[in-house]
C-alpha positions, -999 to 999 in steps of 0.1 A, spaced: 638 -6 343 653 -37 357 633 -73 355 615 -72 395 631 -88 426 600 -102 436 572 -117 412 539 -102 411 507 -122 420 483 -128 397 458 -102 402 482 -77 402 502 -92 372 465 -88 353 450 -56 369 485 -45 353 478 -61 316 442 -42 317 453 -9 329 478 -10 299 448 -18 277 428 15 283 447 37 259 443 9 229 417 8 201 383 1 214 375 -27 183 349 -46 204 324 -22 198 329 -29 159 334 6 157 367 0 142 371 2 101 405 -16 96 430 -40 114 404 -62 133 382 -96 116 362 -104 143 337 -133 141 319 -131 173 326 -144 206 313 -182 199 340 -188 171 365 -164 194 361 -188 220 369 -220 195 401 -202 181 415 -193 218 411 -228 226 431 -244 198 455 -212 201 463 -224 238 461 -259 237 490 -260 206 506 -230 226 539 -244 241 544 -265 212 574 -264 188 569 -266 151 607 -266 144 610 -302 137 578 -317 122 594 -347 131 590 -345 161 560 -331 168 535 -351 145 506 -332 151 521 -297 141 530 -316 107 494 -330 99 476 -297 109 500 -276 80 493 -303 56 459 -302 67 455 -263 64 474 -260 30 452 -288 14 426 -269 23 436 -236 12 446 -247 -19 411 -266 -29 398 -233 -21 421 -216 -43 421 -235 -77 449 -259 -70 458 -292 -85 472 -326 -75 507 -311 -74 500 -277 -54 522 -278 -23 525 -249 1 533 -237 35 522 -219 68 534 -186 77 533 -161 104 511 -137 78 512 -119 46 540 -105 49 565 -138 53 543 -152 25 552 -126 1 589 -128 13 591 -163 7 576 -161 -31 601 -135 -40 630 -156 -23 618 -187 -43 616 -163 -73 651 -149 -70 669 -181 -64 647 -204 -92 659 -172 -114 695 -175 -100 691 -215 -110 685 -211 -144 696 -175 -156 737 -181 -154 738 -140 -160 714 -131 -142 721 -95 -129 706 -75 -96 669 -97 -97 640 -70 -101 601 -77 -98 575 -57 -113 551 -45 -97 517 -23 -98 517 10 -75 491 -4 -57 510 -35 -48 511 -41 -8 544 -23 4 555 -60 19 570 -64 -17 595 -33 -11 601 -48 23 606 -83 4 634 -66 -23 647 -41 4 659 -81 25 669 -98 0 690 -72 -23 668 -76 -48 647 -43 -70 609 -34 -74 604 -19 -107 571 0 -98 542 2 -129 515 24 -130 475 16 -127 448 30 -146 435 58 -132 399 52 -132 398 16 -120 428 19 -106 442 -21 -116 473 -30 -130 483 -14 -165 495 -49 -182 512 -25 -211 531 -5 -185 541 -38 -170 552 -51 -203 573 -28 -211 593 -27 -175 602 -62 -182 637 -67 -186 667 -99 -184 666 -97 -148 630 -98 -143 624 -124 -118 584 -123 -112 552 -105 -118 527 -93 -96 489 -88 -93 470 -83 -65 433 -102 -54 427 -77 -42 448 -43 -39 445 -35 -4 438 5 -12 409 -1 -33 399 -33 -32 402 -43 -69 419 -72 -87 440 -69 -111 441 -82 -144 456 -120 -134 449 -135 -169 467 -113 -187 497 -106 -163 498 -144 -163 497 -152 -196 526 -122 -197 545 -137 -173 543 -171 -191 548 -154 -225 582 -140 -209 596 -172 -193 592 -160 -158 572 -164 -125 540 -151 -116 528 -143 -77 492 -135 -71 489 -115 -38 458 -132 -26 467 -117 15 434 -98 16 411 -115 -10 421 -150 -17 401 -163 11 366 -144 5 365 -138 -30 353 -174 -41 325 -169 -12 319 -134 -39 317 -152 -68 290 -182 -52 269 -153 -41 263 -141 -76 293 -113 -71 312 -105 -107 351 -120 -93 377 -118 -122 398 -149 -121 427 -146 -98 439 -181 -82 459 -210 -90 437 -221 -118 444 -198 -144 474 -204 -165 508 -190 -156 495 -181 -119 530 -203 -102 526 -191 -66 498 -176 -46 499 -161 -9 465 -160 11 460 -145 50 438 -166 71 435 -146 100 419 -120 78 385 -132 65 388 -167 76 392 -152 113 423 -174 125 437 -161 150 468 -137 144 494 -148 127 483 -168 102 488 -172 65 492 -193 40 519 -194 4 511 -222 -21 527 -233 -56 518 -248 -83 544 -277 -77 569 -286 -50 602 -281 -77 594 -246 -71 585 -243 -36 618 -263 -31 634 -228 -35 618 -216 -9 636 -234 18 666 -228 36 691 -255 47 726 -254 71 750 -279 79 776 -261 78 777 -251 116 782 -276 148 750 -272 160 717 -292 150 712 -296 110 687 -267 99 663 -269 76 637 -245 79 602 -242 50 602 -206 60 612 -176 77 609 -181 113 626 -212 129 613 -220 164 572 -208 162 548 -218 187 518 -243 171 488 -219 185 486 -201 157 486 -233 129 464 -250 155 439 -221 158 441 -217 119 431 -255 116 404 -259 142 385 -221 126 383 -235 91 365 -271 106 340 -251 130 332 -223 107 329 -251 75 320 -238 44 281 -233 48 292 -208 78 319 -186 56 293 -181 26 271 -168 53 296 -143 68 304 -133 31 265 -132 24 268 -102 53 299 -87 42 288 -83 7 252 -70 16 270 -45 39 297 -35 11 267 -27 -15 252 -10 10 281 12 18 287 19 -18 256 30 -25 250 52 3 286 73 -2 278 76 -39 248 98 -25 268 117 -1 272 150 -23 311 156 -23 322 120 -19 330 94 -48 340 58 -50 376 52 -57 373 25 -83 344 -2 -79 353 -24 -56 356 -60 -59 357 -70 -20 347 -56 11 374 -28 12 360 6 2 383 37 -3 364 71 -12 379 105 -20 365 141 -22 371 173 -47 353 193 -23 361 185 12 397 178 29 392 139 40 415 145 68 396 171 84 366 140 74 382 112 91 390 137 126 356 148 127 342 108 122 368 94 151 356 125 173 322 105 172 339 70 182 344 56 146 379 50 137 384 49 95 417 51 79 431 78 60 454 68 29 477 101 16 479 104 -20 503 86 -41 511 85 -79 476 75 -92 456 77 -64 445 110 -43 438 110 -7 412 92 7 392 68 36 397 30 35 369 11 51 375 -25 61 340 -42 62 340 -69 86 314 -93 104 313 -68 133 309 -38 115 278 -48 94 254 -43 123 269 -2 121 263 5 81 230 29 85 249 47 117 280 48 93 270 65 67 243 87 86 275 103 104 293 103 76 268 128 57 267 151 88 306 151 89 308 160 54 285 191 60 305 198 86 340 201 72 329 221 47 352 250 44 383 235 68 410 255 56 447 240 63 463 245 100 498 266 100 518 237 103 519 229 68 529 263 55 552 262 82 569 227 71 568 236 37 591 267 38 613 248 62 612 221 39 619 244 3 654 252 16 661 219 22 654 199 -10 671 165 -1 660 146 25 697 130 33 708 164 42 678 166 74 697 153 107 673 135 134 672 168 153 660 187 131 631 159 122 626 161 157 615 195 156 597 187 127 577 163 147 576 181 180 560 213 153 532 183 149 524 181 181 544 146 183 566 140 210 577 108 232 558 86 203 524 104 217 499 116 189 473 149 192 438 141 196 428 156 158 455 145 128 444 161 97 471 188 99 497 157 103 479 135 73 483 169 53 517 175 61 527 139 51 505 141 19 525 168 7 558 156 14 579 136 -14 577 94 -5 617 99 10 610 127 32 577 107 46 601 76 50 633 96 69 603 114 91 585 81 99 618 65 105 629 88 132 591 90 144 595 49 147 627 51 164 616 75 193 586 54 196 603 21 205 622 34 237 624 15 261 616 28 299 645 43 322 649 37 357 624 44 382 602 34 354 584 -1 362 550 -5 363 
């Protein structure tokens, strides 16, 4: 496929774009459970205006462009008011969660590096149900994540289990506000006061809950302390274009003080090019996103994000409520946000979550890992609330429904070809291939129903999910041959 010789005119160009659109997720309907905060078309419309007008700008050089400089400053003043911050809480604005949570455990590795002379291969602890963006984190920057286990009934952080993986080259712990697969915080106090006990640094991931937890709390909801005003908290990452519906990306990591943020940045002269100095990952980023991030928080205000929690929260106790009366279902956990995960004895959620998408809901499956079985994850946002009573009235027919779904042949299948073939290193790519091809996957297409796929994946050790997702990854992003332009 070879750039065209001749441009396209505009209606073309865009008939194009929306013809490629009809095979994605239909989340305007606020049918969708996960991946989309959307806060209406009115506040849409504010955020693609900002977005646009900032688009073509460069934040770079702050220097140079002013106005990219005083809406960061802006944004991180804000966030960290929100988030329990003092006179001396500095911060930055990053592409999402992700970046922010690679730049705390960059600034924790190299502030370890600074004043542990023997410091050997850096290692972070961390829960089971910390977000995977950690692994990612230690997996870039040859660092180790010492993984702890939760309790099994509420399913937060174990702070003797954490204790006890504590060694010399312990660079940070973690906690999470809130764990994204059950919606809970973690004991912050106590992994704080830990972490202060021990001489070391202490990252709250805030990504999912930092922004509408506080909103929780004013409503009269039971929030644990999380943020940057409880003792030995040093750094705290918070996603905006979550529940404070920036547009995507948009995130924010703050610090207690600017000593310690100082190791978050990277400088360069040593080339012949421009000096670099860059506050995080990315170097050239458009402004859109900081821009978009800035001009949501003034529209919405304060009055109009206790109102969206006031919904949100309404619709999470509602949920709650009504799968607790679904007979076969239970609650992982009690939830501390608007993100539900439920799990059955009875029924195979799989076969639950293909029968629920069959109706036009989509709802994410989890697999099982370490302390946590199988289950659904609901994201509750603003567009979902109007859809609880239709929600769970499906929900209790589905369950009837799947009563009795026995597992498809594929996963007898895989496990016998999988027995003889204990380690995961010794599978080539073809042989994945026809692993994936048994599945029904081919040319990065997915069948209609998944349950026998979820299963299969379920039962398969984390490395074998990891070289089969790798390889499914890999065939997905091919780009088109010849002969193959739109």
């Amino acid at each position: 496929m070879k750039i065209p010789a001749k441009g396209k005119n505009r209606d073309d160009l865009f008939s194009t774009l929306t013809d490629y659109r009809k095979g994605d997720n239909s989340w305007q309907d606020g049918r969708t459970w996960a991946y989309v905060f959307d806060p209406g078309e009115d506040v849409a419309s504010v955020i693609k205006q900002a977005y646009t007008m900032f688009l073509s700008d460069n934040a770079l050089d702050p220097t140079e462009f002013r106005s990219a400089l005083r809406l960061e400053n802006e944004v991180v003043a804000m966030c960290a008011s929100h988030l329990g911050g003092g006179p001396k809480t500095v911060g930055n604005f990053t592409s999402g969660g992700t970046e922010s949570i690679i730049l705390a455990v960059k600034t924790a590795r190299d502030h370890a590096r600074k004043h542990k002379p023997n410091l050997g291969v850096p290692e972070i602890v961390v829960p089971s149900t910390a977000h995977a963006a950690f692994h990612k984190a230690v997996h870039y920057l040859g660092m180790k994540a010492v993984v702890t286990p939760v309790d099994h009934t509420t399913f937060k952080a174990d702070v003797a289990a954490m204790r006890e993986a504590i060694t010399d080259n312990t660079v940070m712990l973690v906690a999470s506000a809130v764990s994204y697969p059950h919606g809970v915080v973690d004991p912050v106090e106590e992994i704080a006061a830990l972490a202060a006990e021990r001489g070391i640094l202490c990252h709250v991931d805030g990504c999912m809950g930092g922004f509408v937890l506080p909103y929780f709390r004013r409503l009269g909801a039971d929030v644990p302390a999380f943020d940057l005003s409880v003792p030995g908290v040093t750094s705290i990452s918070m996603d905006l274009h979550k529940f404070a519906y920036a547009a995507k990306g948009a995130s924010v990591v703050l610090y207690r003080d600017s000593e310690l943020r100082k190791h978050q940045f990277f400088t360069c002269a040593s080339w012949a090019g421009y000096t670099m100095i860059n506050a995080t990952v990315q170097s050239s980023k458009s402004v859109g996103p900081l821009a978009a991030a800035w001009a949501v928080l003034n529209y919405v205000g304060d009055e109009g994000y206790l109102e969206f929690a006031r919904q949100l929260l309404d619709a999470t106790r509602k949920i709650v409520g009504g799968i607790r009366e679904i007979d076969g279902l239970r609650v992982l956990g009690e939830p501390d946000m608007n993100l539900v995960a439920f799990a059955s004895d009875e029924i195979n959620v799989f076969h639950l979550i293909d029968e629920m998408n069959s109706r036009g809901w989509y709802i994410q499956p989890q697999l099982g890992h370490a302390d946590s079985p199988p289950n659904v994850h609901l994201t509750i946002a603003p567009s979902n609330t109007r859809w609880v009573e239709a929600l769970l009235k499906d929900l209790r027919e589905c369950v009837d429904k799947v009563r009795g779904a026995k597992t498809g042949p594929l996963v007898a299948m895989a496990q016998q070809a999988l027995a003889a073939i204990p380690d995961p290193n010794a599978i080539d790519g073809s042989m994945l291939k026809q692993l994936l091809a048994m599945a029904g996957i081919s040319g990065g297409g997915l069948p209609e129903r998944k349950a026998d796929i979820n299963e299969l994946l379920n039962l398969l050790p984390p490395a074998f999910k990891e070289r089969l997702l790798l390889e499914f990854m890999s065939d997905l992003f091919t780009p088109p041959s010849e002969g193959q332009a739109s």
